[in-house]
C-alpha positions in Angstrom: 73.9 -24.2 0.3 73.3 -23.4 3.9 74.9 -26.2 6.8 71.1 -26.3 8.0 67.5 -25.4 7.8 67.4 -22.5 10.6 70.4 -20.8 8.8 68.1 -20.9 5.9 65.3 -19.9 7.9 67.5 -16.6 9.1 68.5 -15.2 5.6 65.7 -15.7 3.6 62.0 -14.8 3.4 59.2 -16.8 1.1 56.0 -14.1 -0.1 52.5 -15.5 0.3 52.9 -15.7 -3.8 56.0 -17.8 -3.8 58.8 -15.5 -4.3 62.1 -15.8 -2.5 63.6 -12.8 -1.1 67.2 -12.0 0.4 68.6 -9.0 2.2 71.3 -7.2 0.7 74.9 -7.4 1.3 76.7 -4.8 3.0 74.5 -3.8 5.9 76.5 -5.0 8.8 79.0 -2.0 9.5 81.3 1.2 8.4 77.9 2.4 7.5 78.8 5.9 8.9 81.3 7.0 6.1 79.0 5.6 3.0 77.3 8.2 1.1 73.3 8.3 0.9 73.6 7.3 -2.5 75.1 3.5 -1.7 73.0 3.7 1.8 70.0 3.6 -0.2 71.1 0.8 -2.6 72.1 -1.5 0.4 68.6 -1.0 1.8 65.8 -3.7 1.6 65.4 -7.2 -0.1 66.0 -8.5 -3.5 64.4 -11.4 -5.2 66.2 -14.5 -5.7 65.5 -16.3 -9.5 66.2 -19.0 -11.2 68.1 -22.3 -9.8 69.1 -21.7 -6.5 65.2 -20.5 -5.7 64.4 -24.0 -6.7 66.5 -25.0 -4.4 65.6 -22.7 -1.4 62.0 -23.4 -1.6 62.7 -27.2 -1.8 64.6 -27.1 1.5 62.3 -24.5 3.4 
């Protein structure tokens, strides 16, 4: 997990239902020679399940 709570705080987002969202990897840079295709895949949030949501919500 994360060293401490405002690195948490950074990377992910809690829903007003509960849900735990992260961005997706591969954002940062050399975004110029990617094709549209993998542009649009990188784009947004996805939803975090499972165990380490347990955790997330525990320590947020």
């Amino acid at each position: 997990m994360m060293a401490n709570l405002k690195a948490m705080r950074k990377r992910f987002k809690i829903t007003k239902k509960g849900k735990v969202l992260k961005r997706k990897a591969g954002q940062s840079h050399g975004l110029s020679q990617a094709k549209k295709k993998s542009l649009s895949r990188k784009k947004g949030f996805f939803q975090v399940k499972g165990y380490l949501e347990k955790k997330i919500k525990k320590k947020i």
